[in-house]
DOVO-95889 format. One record per residue (C-alpha): residue in one letter; x, y, z. Coordinates in nm, 4 decimals. Example, Ala and Ser with C-alpha at 12.3 -4.5 7.8 and 13.67 -1.06 7.14 Angstrom:
<sites>
{A {1.2300 -0.4500 0.7800}}
{S {1.3670 -0.1060 0.7140}}
</sites>
This chain:
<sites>
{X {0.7918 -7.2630 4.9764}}
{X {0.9295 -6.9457 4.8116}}
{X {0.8133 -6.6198 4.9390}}
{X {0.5642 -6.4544 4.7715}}
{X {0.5567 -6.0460 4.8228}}
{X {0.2769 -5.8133 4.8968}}
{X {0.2707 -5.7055 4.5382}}
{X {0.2702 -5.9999 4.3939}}
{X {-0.0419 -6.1693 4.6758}}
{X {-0.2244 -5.8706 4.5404}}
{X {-0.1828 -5.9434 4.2202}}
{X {-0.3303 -6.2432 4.2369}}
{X {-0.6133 -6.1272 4.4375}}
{X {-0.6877 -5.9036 4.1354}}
{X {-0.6678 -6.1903 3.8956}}
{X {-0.9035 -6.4308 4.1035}}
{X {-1.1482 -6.0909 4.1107}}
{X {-1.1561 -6.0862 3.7197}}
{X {-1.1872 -6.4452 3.6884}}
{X {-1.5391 -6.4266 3.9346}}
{X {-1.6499 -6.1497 3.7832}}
{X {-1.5655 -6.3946 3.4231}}
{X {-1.7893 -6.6827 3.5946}}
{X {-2.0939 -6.4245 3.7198}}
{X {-2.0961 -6.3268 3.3477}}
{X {-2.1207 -6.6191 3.1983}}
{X {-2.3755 -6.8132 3.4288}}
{X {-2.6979 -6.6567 3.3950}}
{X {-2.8963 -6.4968 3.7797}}
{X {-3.1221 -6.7685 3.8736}}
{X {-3.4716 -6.7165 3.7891}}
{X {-3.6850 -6.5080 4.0190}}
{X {-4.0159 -6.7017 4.0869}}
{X {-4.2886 -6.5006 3.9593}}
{X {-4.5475 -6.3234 4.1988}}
{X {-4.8286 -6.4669 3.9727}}
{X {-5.1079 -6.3383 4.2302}}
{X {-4.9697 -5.9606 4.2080}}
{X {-5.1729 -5.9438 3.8664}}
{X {-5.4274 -6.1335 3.6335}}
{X {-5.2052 -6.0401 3.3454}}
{X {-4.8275 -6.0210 3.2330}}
{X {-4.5381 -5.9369 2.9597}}
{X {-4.3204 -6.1742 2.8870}}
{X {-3.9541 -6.0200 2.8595}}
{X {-3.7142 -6.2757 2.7566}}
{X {-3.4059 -6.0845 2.8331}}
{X {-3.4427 -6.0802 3.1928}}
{X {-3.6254 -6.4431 3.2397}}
{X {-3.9532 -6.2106 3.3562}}
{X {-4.2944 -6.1452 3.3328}}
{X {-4.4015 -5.7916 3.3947}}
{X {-4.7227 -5.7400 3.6184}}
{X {-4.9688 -5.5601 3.4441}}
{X {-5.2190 -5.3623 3.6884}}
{X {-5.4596 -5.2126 3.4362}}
{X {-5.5327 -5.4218 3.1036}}
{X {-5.6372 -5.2281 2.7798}}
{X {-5.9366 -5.3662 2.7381}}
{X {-6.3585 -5.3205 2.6727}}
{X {-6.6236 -5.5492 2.8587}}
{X {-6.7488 -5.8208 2.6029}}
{X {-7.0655 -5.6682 2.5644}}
{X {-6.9424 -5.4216 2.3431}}
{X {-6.7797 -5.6549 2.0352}}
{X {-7.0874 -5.6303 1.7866}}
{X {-7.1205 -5.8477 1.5267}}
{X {-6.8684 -6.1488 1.6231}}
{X {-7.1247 -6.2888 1.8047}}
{X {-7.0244 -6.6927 1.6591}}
{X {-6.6817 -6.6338 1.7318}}
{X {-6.7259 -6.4583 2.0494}}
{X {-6.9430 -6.7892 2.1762}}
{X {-6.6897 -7.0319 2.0646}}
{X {-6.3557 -6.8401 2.2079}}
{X {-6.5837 -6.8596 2.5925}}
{X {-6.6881 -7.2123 2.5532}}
{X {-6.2987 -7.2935 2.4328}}
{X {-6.1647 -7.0787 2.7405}}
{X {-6.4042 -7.1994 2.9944}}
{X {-6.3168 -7.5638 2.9465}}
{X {-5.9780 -7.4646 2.9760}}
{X {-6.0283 -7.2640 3.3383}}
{X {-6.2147 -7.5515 3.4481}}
{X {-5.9207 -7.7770 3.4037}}
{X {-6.0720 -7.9330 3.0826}}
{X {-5.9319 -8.0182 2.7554}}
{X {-5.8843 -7.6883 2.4972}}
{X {-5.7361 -7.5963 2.1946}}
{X {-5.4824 -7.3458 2.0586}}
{X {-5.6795 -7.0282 1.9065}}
{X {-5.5830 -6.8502 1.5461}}
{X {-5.8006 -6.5508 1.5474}}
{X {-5.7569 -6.4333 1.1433}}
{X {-5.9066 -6.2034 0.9057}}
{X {-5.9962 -5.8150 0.8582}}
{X {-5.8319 -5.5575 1.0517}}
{X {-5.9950 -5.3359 1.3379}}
{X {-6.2788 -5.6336 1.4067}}
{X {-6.1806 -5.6638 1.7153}}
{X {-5.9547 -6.0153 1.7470}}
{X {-5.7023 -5.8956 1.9899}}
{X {-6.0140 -5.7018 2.1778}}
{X {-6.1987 -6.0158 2.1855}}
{X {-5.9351 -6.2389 2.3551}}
{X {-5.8191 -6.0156 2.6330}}
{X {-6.2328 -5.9377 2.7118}}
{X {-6.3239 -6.3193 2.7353}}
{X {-5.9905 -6.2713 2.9760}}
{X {-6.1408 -6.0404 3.1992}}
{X {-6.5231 -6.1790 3.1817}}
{X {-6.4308 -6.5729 3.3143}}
{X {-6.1353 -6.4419 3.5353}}
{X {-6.4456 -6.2205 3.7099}}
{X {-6.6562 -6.5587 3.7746}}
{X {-6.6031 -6.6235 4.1644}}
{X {-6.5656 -7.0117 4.0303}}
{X {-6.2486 -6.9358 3.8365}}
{X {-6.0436 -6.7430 4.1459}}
{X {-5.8464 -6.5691 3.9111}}
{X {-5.6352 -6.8840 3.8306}}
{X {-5.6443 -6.7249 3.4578}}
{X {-5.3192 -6.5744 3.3649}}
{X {-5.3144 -6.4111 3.0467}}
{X {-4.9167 -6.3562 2.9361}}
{X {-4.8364 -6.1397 2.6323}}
{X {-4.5425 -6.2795 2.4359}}
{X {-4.4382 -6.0147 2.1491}}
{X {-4.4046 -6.1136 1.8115}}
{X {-4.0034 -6.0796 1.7952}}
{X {-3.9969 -6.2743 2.1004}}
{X {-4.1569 -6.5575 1.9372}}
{X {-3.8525 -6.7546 1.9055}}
{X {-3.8275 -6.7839 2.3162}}
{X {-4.2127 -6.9462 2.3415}}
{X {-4.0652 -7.2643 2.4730}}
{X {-3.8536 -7.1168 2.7459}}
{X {-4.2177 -6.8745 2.8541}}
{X {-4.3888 -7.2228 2.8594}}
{X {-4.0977 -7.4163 3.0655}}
{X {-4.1107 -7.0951 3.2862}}
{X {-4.4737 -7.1647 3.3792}}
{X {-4.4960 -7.5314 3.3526}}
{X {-4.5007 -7.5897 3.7223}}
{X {-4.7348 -7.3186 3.8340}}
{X {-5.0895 -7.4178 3.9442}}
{X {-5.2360 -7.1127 3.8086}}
{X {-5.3629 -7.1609 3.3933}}
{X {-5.2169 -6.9262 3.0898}}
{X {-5.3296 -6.7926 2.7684}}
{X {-5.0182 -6.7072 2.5980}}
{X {-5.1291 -6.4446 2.3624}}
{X {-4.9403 -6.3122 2.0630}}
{X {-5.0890 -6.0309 1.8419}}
{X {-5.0692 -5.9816 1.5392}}
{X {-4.8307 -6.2882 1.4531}}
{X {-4.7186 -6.3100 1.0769}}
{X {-4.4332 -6.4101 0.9647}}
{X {-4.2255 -6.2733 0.6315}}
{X {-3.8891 -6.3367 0.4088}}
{X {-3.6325 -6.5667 0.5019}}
{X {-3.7834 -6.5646 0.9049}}
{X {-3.7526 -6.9465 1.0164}}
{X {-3.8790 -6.8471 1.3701}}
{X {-4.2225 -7.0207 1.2295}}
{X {-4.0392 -7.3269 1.3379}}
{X {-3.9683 -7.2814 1.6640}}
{X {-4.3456 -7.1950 1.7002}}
{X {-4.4131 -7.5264 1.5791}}
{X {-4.2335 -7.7201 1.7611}}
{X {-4.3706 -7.5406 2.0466}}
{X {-4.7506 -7.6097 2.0276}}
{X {-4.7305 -7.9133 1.9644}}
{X {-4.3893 -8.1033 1.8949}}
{X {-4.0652 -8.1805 2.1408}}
{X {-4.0416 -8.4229 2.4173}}
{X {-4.2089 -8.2784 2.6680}}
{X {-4.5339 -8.1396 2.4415}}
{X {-4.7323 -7.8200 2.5365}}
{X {-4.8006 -7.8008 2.9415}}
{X {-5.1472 -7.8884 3.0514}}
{X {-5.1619 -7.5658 3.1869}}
{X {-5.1228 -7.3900 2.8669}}
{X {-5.3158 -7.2633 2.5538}}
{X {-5.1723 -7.0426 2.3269}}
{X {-5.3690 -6.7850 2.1359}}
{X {-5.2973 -6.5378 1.8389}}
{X {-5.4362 -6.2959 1.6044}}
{X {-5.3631 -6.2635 1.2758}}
{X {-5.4242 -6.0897 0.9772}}
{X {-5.3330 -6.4006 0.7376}}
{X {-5.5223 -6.7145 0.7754}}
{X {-5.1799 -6.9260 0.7521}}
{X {-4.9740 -6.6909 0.8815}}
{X {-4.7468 -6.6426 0.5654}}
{X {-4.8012 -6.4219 0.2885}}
{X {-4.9156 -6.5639 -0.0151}}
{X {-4.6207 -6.4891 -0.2218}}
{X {-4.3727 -6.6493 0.0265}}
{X {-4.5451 -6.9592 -0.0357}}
{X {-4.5402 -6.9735 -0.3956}}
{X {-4.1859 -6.8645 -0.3862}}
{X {-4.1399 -7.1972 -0.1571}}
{X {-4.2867 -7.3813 -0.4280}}
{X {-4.1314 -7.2770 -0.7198}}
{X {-3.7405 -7.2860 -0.5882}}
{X {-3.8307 -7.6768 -0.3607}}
{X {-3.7516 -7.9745 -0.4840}}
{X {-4.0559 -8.1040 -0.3784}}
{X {-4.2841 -7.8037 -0.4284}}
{X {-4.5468 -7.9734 -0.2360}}
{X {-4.3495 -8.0646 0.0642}}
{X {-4.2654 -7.6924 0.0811}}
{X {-4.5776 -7.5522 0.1354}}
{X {-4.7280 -7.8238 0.3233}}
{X {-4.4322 -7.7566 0.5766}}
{X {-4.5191 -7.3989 0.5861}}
{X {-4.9191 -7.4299 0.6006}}
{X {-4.8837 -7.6589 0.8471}}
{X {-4.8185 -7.4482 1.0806}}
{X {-5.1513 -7.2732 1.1175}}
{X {-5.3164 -7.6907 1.1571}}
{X {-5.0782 -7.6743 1.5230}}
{X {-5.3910 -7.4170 1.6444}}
{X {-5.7472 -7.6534 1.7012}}
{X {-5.9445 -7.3392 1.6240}}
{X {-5.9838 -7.0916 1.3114}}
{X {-6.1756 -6.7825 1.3990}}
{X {-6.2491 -6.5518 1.1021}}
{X {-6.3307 -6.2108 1.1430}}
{X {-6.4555 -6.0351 0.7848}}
{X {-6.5659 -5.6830 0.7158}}
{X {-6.8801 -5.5889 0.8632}}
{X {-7.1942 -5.4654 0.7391}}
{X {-7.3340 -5.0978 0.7604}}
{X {-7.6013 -5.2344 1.0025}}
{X {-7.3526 -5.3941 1.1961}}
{X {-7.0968 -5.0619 1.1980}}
{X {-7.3863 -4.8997 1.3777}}
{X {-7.4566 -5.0938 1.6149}}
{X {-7.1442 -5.0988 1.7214}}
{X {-7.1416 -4.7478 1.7676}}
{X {-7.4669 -4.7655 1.9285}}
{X {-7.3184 -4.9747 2.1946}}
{X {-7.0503 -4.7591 2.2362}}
{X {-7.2747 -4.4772 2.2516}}
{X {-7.5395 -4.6225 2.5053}}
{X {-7.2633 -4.7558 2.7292}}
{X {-7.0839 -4.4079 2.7770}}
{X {-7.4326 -4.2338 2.7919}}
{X {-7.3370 -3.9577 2.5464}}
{X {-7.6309 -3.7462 2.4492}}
{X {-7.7150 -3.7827 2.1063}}
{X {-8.0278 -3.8700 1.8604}}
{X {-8.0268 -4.1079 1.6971}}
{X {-8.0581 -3.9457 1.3668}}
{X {-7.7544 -3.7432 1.4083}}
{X {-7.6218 -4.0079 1.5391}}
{X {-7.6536 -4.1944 1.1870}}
{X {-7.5223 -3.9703 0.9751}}
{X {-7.1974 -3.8458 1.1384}}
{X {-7.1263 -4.2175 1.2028}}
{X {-7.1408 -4.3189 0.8568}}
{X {-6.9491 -3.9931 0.7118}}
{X {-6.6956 -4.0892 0.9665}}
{X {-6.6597 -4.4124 0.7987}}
{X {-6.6962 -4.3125 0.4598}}
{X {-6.3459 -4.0295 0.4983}}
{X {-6.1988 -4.3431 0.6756}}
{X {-6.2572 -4.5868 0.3787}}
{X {-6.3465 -4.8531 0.6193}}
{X {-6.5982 -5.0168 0.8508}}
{X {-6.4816 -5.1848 1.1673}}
{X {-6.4978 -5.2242 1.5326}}
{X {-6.1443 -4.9838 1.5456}}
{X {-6.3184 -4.7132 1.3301}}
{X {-6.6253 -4.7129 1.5568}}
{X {-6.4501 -4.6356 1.8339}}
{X {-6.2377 -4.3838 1.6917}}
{X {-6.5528 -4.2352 1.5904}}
{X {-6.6646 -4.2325 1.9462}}
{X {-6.3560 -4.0708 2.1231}}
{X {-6.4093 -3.8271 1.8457}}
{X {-6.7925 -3.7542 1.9655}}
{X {-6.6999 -3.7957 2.3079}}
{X {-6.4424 -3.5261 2.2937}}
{X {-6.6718 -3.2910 2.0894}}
{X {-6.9438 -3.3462 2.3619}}
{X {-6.7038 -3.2152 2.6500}}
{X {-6.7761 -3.5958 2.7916}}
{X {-6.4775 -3.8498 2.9129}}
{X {-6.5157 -4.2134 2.8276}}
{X {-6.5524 -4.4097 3.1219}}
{X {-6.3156 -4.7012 3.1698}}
</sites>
């Protein structure tokens, strides 16, 4: 053997030290298994292979959605089979804004995940909208638990030249290994089909096979069992959702007065919804000197 100096041992050392640190790099941590009792609900971040804990969910008791009263019924009955360990379907919540879609999922969340039957096996997971892409990795990642997930993403749309629509796909329904038992996936939407109108007659004007084109693209919206849509309400029921807002936070108000500021509100907001109502009622509230209870 030749002799190998001090200088030259160490300079190996240092070489074997950048070729470990090379190897950590490139080999992703092992995945932490998630505490899935520390919480009924999580985010989904895809960059560290985690799901947040969420303590407090943003939410109102399901008493309070006025006027969805059909959909409301159907989204329980489809989430209560699915608690129970019973067949359920994917849910598209669609249609007008501020109706309450997203408010509606996470408070049938909250009301069966309350029922001593359930134990709080219901995990709902939030996956954002940008992270659509890494669905099948969130469902591989809770595959194996015993607990049941609603993977919720709101307001999913999808624009331009983004082919992430695929991957969602493929997801619900396709691959090898299929959607887990243990899963449903629900989303709200603004767009029935998910993809603006004019992308879709751009798809059919520059195909081959026009047809094909679109099909491919509208199919994507068949890959969720249920269609829930949510349209502009009425006057009558605008004020009764502010009446139930009203009633359940016990501010002190007639009726009357009630009435009219409610509708003016709505009138300088151009719109009639669930959101507006409660923005008119934080308004009130804060005029009255009165916190919301949570």
């Amino acid at each position: 053997m030749f002799p190998v100096s001090e200088k030259e041992l160490q300079a190996i050392a240092d070489r074997l030290d950048r070729l470990t640190q090379l190897i950590e790099r490139a080999v992703p941590p092992a995945r932490s298994k998630p505490d899935f009792d520390a919480a009924d609900a999580f985010v989904w971040h895809p960059a560290s292979h985690s799901l947040q804990p969420i303590e407090h969910v943003n939410r109102v008791d399901l008493s309070l959605l006025k006027g969805v009263d059909r959909m409301r019924d159907i989204l329980v009955d489809n989430t209560e089979r699915f608690a129970k360990g019973l067949p359920a379907n994917n849910v598209l919540l669609w249609g007008a804004r501020g109706m309450g879609k997203s408010s509606l999922v996470k408070a049938v969340h909250g009301g069966i995940n309350r029922s001593p039957k359930n134990g709080k096996r219901l995990k709902l997971v939030e996956i954002h909208r940008e992270d659509i892409e890494t669905l099948p990795e969130l469902m591989s990642f809770v595959r194996q638990s015993q607990h049941r997930f609603i993977l919720f993403c709101d307001d999913l749309s999808f624009d331009g030249d983004d082919a992430s629509y695929k991957s969602l796909k493929a997801a619900l329904e396709g691959g090898i290994e299929g959607r887990p038992a243990n899963v449903v996936f629900y989303a709200t939407s603004n767009r029935r089909h998910l993809l603006p109108r004019d992308m879709m007659e751009n798809e059919r004007s520059t195909a081959i096979n026009p047809g094909e084109a679109v099909e491919e693209k509208v199919s994507l919206s068949d890959r969720f069992g249920l269609w829930l849509g949510f349209h502009k309400c009425s006057q009558d029921e605008y004020l009764e959702m502010v009446r139930g807002y009203v009633r359940h936070h016990k501010l002190p108000i007639k009726d009357e007065q009630l009435v009219a500021e409610a509708l003016e509100w709505s009138t300088t907001r151009g719109a009639r919804s669930g959101r507006v109502a409660w923005q008119f009622v934080q308004d009130l509230a804060g005029r009255l000197g009165i916190p919301l209870a949570e």
